[in-house]
C-alpha positions in Angstrom: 0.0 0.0 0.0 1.0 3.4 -0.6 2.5 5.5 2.1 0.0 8.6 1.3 -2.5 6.2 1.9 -1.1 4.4 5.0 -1.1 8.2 6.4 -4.2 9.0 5.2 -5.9 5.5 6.9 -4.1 6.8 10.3 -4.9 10.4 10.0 -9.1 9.5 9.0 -9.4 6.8 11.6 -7.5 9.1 14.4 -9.7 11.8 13.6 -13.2 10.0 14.2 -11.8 8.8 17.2 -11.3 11.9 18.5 -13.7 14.0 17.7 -16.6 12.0 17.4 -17.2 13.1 13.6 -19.5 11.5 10.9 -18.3 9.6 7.8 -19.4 12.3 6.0 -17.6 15.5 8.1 -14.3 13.4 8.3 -15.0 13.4 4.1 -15.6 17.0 3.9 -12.0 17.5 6.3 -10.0 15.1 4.2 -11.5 16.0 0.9 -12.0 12.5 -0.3 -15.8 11.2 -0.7 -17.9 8.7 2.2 -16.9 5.9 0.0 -13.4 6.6 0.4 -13.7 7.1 3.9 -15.8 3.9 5.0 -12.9 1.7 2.8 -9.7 3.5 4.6 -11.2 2.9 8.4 -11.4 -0.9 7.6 -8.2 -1.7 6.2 -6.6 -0.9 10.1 -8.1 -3.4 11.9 -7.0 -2.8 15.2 -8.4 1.1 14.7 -11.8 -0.2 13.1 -13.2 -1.3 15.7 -12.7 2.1 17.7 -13.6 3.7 15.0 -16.9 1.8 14.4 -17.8 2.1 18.2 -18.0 5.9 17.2 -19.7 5.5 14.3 -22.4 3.6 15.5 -22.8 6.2 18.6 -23.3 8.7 15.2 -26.0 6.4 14.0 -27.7 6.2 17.1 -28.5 9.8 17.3 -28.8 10.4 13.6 -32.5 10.6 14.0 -32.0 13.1 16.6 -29.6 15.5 14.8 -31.9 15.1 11.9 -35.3 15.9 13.7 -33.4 19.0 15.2 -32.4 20.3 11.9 -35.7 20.1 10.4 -37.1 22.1 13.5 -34.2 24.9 12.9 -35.0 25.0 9.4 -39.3 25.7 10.2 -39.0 27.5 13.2 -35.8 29.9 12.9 -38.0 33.4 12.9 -39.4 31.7 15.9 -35.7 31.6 18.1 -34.8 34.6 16.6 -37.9 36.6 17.9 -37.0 34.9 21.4 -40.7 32.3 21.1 
């Protein structure tokens, strides 16, 4: 395997790990796509399953994050006029 990718496996995985960040904000970070992402954490198996302890934390609360974002979106003149 290529050493760029090597680092890039390390640096993706390390990142989730500490942060707590989605597939799909680790993507934006790295600029490579959630395809590219979900490949790199599994070819470290000894970081995979750290990293898939976090990510499955992430899918817990995905309905959450999502249910709150709709309510921003609806109901920002609301907040903003202190209701």
């Amino acid at each position: 395997m290529n050493l760029y990718i090597e680092t890039r496996v390390l640096n993706i995985a390390d990142y989730i790990i500490e942060t707590g960040a989605t597939v799909r904000a680790a993507a934006g970070v790295f600029g490579v796509s959630k395809s590219t992402v979900h490949k790199d954490i599994t070819i470290n198996k000894a970081l995979a399953e750290k990293v898939a302890a976090v990510l499955e934390v992430n899918r817990e609360e995905r309905h959450i994050r999502g249910g709150r974002a709709t309510y921003l979106k609806y109901h920002h003149d609301d907040e903003a006029a202190g209701a």
